[in-house]
C-alpha positions as CSV (number, residue, x, y, z in Angstrom):
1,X,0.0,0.0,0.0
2,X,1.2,3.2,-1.2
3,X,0.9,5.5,1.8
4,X,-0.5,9.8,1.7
5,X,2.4,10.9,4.1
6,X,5.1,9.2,5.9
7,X,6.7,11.2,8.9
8,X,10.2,10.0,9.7
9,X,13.3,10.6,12.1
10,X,10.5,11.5,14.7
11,X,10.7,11.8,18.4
12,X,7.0,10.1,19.5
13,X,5.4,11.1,22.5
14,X,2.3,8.9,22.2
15,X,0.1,10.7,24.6
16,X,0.0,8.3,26.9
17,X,2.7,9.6,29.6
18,X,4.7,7.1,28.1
19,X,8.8,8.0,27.7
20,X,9.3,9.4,24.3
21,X,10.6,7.1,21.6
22,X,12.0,7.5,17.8
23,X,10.2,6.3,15.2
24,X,8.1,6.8,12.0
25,X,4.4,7.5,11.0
26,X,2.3,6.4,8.0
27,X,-0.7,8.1,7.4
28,X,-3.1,6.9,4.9
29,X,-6.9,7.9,4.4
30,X,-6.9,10.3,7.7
31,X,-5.6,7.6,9.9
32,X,-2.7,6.2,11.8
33,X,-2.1,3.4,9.6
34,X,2.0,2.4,10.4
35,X,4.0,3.4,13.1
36,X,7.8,1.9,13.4
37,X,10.3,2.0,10.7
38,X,8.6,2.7,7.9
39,X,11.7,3.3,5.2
40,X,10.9,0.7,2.9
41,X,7.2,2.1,2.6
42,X,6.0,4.3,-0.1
43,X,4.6,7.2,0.4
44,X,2.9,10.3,-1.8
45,X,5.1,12.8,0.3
46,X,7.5,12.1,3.4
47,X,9.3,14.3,5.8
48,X,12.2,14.1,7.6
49,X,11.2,15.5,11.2
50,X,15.3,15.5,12.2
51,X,14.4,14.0,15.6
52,X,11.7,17.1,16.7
53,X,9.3,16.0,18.9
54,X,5.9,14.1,17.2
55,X,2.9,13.8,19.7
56,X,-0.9,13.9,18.9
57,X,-2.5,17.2,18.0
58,X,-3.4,19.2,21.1
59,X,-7.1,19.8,22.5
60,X,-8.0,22.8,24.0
61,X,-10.1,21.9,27.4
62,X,-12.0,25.0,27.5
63,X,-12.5,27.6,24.8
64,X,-15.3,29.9,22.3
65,X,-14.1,28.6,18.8
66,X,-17.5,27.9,18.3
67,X,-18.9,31.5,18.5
68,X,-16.8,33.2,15.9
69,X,-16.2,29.9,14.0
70,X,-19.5,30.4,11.5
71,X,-18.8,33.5,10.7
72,X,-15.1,32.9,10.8
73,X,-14.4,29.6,9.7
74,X,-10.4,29.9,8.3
75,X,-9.2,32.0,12.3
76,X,-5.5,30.5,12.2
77,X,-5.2,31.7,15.9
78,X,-5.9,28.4,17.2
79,X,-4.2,25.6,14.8
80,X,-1.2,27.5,14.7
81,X,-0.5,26.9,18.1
82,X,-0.9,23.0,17.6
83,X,-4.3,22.9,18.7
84,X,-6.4,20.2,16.5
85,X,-9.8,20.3,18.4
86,X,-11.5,22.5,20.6
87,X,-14.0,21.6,23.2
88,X,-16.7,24.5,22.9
89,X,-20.3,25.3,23.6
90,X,-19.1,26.5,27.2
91,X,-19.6,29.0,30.5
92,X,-23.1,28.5,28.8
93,X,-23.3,29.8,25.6
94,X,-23.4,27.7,22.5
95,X,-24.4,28.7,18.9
96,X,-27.0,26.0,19.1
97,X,-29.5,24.4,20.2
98,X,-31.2,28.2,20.0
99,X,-35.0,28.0,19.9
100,X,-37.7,30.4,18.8
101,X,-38.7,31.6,22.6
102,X,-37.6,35.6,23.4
103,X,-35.4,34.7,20.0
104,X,-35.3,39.2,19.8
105,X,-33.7,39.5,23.3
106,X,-31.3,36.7,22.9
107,X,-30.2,37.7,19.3
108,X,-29.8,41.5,21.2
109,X,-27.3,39.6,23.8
110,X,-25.3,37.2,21.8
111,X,-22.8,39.6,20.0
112,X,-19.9,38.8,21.0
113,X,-18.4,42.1,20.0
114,X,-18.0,41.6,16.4
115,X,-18.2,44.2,13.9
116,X,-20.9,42.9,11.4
117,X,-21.7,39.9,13.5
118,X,-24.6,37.7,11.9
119,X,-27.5,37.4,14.8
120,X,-28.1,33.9,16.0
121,X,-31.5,32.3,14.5
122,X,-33.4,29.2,15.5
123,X,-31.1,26.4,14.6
124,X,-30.7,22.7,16.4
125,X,-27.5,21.1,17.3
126,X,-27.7,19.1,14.0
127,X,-28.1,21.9,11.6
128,X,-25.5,23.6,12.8
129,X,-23.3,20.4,12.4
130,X,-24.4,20.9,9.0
131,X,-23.8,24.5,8.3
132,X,-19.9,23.4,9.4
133,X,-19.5,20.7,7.0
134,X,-17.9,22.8,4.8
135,X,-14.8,22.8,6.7
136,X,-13.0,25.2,9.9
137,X,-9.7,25.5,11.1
138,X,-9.7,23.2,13.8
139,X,-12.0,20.3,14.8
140,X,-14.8,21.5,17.4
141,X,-16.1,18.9,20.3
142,X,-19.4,20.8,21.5
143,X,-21.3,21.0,24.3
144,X,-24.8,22.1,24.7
145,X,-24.8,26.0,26.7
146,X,-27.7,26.4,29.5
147,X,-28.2,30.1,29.0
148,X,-29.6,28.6,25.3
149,X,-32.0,26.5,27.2
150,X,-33.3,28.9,29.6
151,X,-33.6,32.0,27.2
152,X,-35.6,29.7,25.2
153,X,-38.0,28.7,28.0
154,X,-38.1,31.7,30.9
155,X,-36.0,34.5,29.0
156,X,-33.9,36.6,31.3
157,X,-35.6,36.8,34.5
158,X,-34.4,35.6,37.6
159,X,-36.7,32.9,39.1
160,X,-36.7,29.4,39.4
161,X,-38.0,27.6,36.2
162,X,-41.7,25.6,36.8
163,X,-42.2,22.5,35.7
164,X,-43.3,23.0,32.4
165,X,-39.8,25.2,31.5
166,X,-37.9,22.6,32.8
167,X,-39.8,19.9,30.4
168,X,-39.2,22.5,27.3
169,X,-35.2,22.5,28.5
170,X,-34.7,19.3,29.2
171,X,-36.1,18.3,25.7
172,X,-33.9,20.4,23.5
173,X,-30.9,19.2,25.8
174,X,-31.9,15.3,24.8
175,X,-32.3,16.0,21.1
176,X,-29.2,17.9,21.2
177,X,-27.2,14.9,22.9
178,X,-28.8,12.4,20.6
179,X,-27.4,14.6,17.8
180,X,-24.0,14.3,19.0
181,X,-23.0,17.2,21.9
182,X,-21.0,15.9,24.8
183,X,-22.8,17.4,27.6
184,X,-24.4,20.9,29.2
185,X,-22.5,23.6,30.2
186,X,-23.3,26.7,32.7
187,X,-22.1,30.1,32.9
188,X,-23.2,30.8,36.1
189,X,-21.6,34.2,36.9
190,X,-23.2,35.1,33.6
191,X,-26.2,36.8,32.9
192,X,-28.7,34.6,32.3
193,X,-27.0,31.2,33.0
194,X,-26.3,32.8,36.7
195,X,-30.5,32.4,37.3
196,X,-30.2,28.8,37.2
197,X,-31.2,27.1,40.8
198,X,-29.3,24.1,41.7
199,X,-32.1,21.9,41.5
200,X,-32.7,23.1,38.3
201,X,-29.4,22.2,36.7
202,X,-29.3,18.5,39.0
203,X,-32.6,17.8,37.0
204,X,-31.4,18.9,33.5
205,X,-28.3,17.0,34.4
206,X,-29.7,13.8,34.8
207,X,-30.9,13.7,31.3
208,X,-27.0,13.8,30.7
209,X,-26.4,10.0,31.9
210,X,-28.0,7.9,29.1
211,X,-25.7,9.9,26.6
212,X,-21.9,9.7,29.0
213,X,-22.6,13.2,29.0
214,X,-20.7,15.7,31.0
215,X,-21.8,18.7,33.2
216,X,-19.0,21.3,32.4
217,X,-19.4,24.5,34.6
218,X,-17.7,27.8,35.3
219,X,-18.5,27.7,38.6
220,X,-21.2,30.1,40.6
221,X,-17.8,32.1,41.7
222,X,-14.1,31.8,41.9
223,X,-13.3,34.3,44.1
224,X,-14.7,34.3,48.1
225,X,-17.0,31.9,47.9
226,X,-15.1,29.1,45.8
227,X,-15.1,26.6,48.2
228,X,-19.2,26.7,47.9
229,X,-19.2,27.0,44.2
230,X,-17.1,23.7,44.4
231,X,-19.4,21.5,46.7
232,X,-22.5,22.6,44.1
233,X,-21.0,21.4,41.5
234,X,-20.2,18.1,43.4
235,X,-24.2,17.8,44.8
236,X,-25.4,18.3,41.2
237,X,-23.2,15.6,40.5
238,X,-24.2,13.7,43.2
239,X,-27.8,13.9,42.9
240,X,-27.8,13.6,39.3
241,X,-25.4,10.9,38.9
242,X,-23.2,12.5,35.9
243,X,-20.0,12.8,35.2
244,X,-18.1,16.5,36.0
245,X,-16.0,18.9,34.9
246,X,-15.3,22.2,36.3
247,X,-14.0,25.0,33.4
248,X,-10.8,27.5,34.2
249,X,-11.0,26.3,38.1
250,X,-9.0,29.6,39.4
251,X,-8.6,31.8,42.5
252,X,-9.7,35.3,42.0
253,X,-8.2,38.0,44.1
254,X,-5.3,38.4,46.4
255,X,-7.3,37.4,49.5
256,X,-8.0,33.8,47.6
257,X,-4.1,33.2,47.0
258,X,-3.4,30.0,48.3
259,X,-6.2,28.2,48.6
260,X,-5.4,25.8,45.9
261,X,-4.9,22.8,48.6
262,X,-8.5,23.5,49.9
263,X,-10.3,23.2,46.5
264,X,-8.4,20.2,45.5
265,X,-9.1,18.5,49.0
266,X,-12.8,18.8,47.8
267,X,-12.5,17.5,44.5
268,X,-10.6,15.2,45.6
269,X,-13.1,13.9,48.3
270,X,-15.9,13.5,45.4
271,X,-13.0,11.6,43.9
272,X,-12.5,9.2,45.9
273,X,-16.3,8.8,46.5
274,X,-16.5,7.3,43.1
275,X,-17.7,11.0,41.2
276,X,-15.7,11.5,38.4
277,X,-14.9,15.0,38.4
278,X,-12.0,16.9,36.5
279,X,-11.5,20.4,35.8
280,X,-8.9,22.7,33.8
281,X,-6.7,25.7,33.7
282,X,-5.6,28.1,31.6
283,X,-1.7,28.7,31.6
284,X,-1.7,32.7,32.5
285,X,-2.6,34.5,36.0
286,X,-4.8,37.1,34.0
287,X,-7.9,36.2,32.6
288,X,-10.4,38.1,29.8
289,X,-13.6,38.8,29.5
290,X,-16.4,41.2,28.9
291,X,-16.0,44.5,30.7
292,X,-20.2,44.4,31.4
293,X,-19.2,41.2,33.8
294,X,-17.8,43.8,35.9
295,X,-21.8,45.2,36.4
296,X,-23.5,43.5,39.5
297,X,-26.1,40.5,37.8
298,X,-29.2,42.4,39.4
299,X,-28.2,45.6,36.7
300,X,-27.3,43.2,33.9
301,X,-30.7,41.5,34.1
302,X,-32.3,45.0,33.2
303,X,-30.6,45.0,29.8
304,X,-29.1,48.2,30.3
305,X,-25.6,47.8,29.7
306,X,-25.2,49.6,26.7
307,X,-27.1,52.7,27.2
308,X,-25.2,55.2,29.7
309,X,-27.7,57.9,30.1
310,X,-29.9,54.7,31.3
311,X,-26.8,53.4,34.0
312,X,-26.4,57.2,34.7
313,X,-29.9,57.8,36.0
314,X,-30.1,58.6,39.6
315,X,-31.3,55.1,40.9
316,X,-29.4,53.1,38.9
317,X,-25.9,54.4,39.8
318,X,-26.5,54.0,43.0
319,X,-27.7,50.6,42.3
320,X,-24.2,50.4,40.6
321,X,-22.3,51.9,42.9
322,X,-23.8,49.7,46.0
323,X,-23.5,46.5,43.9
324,X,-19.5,47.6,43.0
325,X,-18.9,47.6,47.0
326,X,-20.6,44.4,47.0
327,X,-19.0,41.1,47.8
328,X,-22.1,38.9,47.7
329,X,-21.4,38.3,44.1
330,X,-18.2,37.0,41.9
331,X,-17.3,40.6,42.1
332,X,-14.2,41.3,39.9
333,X,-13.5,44.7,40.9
334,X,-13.5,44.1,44.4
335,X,-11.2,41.0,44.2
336,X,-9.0,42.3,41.0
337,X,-8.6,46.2,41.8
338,X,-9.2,48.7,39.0
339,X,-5.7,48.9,38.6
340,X,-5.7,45.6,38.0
341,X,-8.1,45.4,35.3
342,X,-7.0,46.5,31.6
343,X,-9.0,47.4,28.8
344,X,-8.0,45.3,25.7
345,X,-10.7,46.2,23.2
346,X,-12.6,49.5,23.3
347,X,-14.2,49.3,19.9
348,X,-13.6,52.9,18.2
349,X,-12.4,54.3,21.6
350,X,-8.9,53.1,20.8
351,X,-7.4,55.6,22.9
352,X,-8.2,53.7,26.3
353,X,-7.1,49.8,25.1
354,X,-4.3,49.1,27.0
355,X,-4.9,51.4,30.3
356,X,-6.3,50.3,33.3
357,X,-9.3,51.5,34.9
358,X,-7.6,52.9,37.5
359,X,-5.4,55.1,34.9
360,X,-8.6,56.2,33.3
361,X,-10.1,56.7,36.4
362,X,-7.3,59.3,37.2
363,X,-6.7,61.1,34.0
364,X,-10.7,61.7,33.9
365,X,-11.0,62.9,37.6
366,X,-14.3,59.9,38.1
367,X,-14.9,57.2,40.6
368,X,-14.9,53.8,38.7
369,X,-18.6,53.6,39.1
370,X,-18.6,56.3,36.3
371,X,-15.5,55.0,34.1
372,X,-17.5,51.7,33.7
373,X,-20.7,53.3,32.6
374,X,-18.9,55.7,30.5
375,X,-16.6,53.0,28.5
376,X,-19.7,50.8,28.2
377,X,-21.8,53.6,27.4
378,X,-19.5,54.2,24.3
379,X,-19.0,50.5,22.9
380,X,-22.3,49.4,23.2
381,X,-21.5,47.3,26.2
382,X,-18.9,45.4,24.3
383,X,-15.9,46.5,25.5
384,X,-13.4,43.4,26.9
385,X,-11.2,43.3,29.8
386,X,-7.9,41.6,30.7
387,X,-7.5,41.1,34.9
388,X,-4.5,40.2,37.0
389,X,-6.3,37.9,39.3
390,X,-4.3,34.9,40.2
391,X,-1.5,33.3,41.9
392,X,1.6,31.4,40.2
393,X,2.0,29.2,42.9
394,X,-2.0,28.3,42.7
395,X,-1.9,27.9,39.0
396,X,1.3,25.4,39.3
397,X,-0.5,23.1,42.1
398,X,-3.7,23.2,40.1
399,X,-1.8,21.9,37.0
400,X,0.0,19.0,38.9
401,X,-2.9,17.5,40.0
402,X,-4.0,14.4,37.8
403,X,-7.8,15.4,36.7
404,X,-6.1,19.1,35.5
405,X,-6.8,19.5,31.9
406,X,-5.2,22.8,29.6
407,X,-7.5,25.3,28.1
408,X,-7.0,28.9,26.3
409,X,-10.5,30.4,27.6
410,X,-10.3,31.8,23.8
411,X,-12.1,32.3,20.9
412,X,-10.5,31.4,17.4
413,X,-9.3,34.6,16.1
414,X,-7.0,35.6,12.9
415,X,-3.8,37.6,12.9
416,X,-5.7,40.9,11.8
417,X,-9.3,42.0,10.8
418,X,-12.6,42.0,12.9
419,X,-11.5,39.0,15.3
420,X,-7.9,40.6,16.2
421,X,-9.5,44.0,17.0
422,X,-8.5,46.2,20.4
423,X,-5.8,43.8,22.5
424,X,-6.9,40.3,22.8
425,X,-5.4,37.9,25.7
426,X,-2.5,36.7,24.3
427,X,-3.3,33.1,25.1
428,X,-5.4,33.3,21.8
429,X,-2.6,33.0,19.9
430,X,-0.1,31.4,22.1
431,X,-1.4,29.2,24.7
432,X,-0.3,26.1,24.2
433,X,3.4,27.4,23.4
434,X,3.5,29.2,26.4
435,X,2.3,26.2,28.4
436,X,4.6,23.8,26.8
437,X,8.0,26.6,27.2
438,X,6.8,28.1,30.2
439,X,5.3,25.0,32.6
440,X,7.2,22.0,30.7
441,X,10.7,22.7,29.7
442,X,11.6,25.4,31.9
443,X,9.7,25.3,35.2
444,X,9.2,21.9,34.8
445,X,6.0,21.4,36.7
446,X,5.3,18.6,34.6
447,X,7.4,16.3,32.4
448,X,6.9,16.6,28.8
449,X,5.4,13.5,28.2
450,X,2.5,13.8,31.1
451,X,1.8,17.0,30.1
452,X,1.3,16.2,26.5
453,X,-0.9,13.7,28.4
454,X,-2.8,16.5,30.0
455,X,-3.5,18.1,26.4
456,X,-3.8,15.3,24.4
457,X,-5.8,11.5,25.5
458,X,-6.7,13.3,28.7
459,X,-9.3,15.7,27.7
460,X,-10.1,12.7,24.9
461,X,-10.4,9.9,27.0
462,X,-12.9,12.0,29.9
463,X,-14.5,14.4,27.0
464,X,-15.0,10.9,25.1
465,X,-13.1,12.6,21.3
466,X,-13.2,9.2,19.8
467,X,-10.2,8.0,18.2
468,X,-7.8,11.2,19.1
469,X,-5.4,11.6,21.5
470,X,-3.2,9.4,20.9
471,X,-0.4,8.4,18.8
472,X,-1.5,4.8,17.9
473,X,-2.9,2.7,14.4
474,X,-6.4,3.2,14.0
475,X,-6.5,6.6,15.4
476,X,-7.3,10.3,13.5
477,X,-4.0,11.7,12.3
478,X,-4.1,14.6,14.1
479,X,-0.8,15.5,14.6
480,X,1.6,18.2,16.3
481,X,5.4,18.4,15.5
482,X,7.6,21.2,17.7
483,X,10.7,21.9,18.2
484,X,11.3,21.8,21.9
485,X,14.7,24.1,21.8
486,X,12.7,26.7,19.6
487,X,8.9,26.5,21.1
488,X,7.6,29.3,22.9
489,X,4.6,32.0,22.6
490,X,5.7,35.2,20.9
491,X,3.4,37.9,21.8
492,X,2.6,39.7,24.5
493,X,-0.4,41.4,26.1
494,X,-0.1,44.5,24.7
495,X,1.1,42.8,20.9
496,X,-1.0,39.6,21.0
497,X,-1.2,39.2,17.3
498,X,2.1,37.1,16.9
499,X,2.6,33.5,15.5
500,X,3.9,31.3,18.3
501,X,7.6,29.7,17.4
502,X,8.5,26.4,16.6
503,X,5.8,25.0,15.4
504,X,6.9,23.2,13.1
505,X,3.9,20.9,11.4
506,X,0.5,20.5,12.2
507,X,-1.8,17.6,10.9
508,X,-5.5,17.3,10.8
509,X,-7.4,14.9,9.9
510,X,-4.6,13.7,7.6
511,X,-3.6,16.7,5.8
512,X,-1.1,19.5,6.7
513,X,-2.1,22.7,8.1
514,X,0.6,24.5,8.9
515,X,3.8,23.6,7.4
516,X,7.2,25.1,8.8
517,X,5.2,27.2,10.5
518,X,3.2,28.7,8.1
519,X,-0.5,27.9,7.6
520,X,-2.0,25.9,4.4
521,X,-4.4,27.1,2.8
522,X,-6.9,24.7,4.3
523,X,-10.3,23.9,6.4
524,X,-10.0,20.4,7.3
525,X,-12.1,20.7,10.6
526,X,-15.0,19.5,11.4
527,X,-17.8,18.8,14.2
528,X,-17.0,15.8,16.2
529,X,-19.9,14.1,17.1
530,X,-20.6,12.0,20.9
531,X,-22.4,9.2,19.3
């Protein structure tokens, strides 16, 4: 048999934690078909690898690929780290199941802050399956997002759904598992996944079990009260009987530093009480998001986010201004610090990215109360954020633990043009890099081969990503080849927009993506499927 691609001269790290070994690969058809010494085989094309590392294309624990991937199907940001697949629909937004109930007021919420984005419209998990035939950058493992369900059934008040909501949810959650998602996720600092009762999501969760599905959350809060966000996750486990995975476990805020040992004690209780529970971290101690998550959830359920002359009216700032001083909430200001919390997109106010809110705050003479309103005010309420929140010493015990999974917490964005706009995170375009320079070769926090583990037939194995993972026959050829003397992320948070180095090939689905380092003209991915 005449083989599509042999890769030879290769350092293989299977995946498996195994030590490393040199060898060739055969790839015929999109599969692993040889793996030895292949230098009698035939092949369309071969490479010499020159004794570079070869392990399985990387999967991103936790990211948004899937809400700029319609729209943006050919974003390089992601595969030109190495990543391969991307496990999306999470924090409880997912571009489908989206149903025809208070379709206006969702379609008004969803933007995502892209110029020109498309409104979402009634769509199951199948069709969109469909619509991304054609082909994306990476492939996309997808999970089912709550705020979806309940916006469909309740809208975005906060009460507890009745019995007849909870029917309505709990049937597009089973078509959308028989049509191949891996499980439900919640966003539940989030406006509207935040209004979701704990009973609620134990009820919904239980229609998870027949399918092996998984109940992936970001967490009620991940500041003061993590320790409680922690045992609800484990009692909706527990009294639904699913399996568990908790998104970008972190400690927010200086008072939270070095409670690492705590969380893990509890997760590791519900371990060892037969729940199977796993979580995962992003490699940086400053996370991104929308600078409206900053409002208290009581203002954000009004709508008003945009419209500053409605957040400057009399009872409403003070509303704000209580809710700012409030810590009965995952409040980011109060843990982070305005001075801790950076603007990284400001839409046509380019003149603030990259301050603080504490620098705006000064040059302006205002209290942040009226910074906030003003910014979002101006942007429509889609400004973003980057905040210095976390511990290094945290983040290096989470990642040694051996349920702790790698995500990016990003969205799949290009080198320029609508999705590269303001200052994004730099983990967008140099995540897995940064993990592999950063917590693998230099600090060593894990050995190479368990943490290509971690980001490989880890997330596979518990996610269940058929056939991935690993570097075995009969598996997908997605592939990753680095060079681990040359590896590393290049940009930086105030010049994201930089290809990672080293990267040397990336393979998916059988074909080459990137190629020395430079992307193919190509749109290989796909929609993986549970089933």
């Amino acid at each position: 048999m005449k083989l599509d691609l042999i890769l030879e001269n290769s350092r293989i790290i299977d995946g498996t934690g195994r030590p490393a070994y040199i060898g060739d690969v055969g790839i015929y058809n999109g599969m692993i078909v040889e793996i030895g010494t292949l230098k009698n085989m035939e092949a369309e094309e071969r490479i010499d690898i020159n004794g570079d590392v070869l392990c399985p294309g990387l999967v991103d624990s936790h990211c948004h690929t899937d809400m700029y991937a319609e729209q943006f199907p050919e974003a390089l940001g992601k595969i030109m780290q190495g990543v391969t697949t991307d496990v999306c629909g999470l924090c409880g937004d997912s571009p489908a199941p989206v149903g025809n109930g208070h379709l206006e007021e969702f379609q008004a919420h969803q933007t995502y802050g892209l110029p020109g984005a498309r409104p979402f419209r009634p769509l199951s998990f199948k069709e969109y399956g469909q619509i991304m035939a054609e082909g994306t950058s990476t492939n996309m493992a997808l999970f089912v997002g709550n705020a979806n369900l309940r916006v469909h059934a309740i809208g975005y008040e906060d009460r507890p759904a009745s019995q007849k909501e909870l029917d309505e949810m709990a049937g597009m959650l089973k078509e959308s598992m028989g049509e191949g998602a891996f499980g439900l996720s919640t966003g539940l600092t989030y406006v509207p996944s935040g209004f979701s009762r704990e009973e609620e999501l134990a009820e919904l969760c239980k229609y998870l079990v027949p399918f092996d599905g998984i109940y992936n959350s970001h967490m009620r809060n991940e500041g003061d009260r993590i320790e409680e966000a922690i045992r609800e996750v484990i009692r909706i486990l527990q009294k639904s009987g699913c399996r568990g995975h908790i998104s970008h476990l972190k400690l927010s805020g200086i008072k939270n530093h070095g409670k690492a040992e705590k969380c893990l004690k509890l997760i590791d209780e519900a371990r060892n009480d037969g729940i199977d529970l796993t979580f995962d971290v992003y490699p940086y101690t400053a996370g991104s998001c929308g600078l409206k998550t900053l409002l208290p959830p009581w203002i954000l359920e009004r709508g008003i986010e945009a419209d500053e002359q409605a957040m400057m009216e009399s009872e409403n700032r003070r509303e704000i201004q209580r809710g700012l001083q409030d810590d009965s909430w995952d409040n980011l200001l109060l843990n982070c610090g305005k001075d801790q919390i950076i603007i990284s997109s400001a839409g046509d106010q380019k003149e603030i990215e990259g301050k603080s809110l504490g620098q705006i705050c000064r040059e302006l003479e205002i209290e942040a109360d009226e910074a906030l309103i003003r910014i979002l005010g101006q942007t429509q309420g889609q400004a973003s954020m980057i905040y210095y929140a976390l511990s290094e010493e945290d983040l290096q015990t989470f990642m040694k633990h051996p349920a702790c999974m790698i995500g990016t917490d990003a969205f799949a964005r290009n080198y320029d043009g609508p999705t590269a706009t303001g200052r994004p995170h730099p983990r967008n375009y140099g995540g897995f890099p940064r993990m592999i320079r950063t917590y693998l070769l230099e600090k060593k926090v894990l050995g190479l081969e368990e943490g290509i583990a971690r980001m490989t037939s880890l997330p596979c194995r518990f996610f269940g990503i058929h056939n991935r993972g690993r570097v075995q026959k009969g598996y997908g050829a997605d592939l990753l080849v680095f060079s681990p003397d040359k590896i590393r992320e290049a940009g930086t948070y105030m010049e994201p927009w930089k290809k990672p180095e080293g990267i040397r090939y990336v393979i998916l689905n059988g074909a080459i993506a990137v190629k020395e380092g430079e992307p193919c003209d190509l749109r290989r991915g796909r929609v993986l499927s549970k089933n």
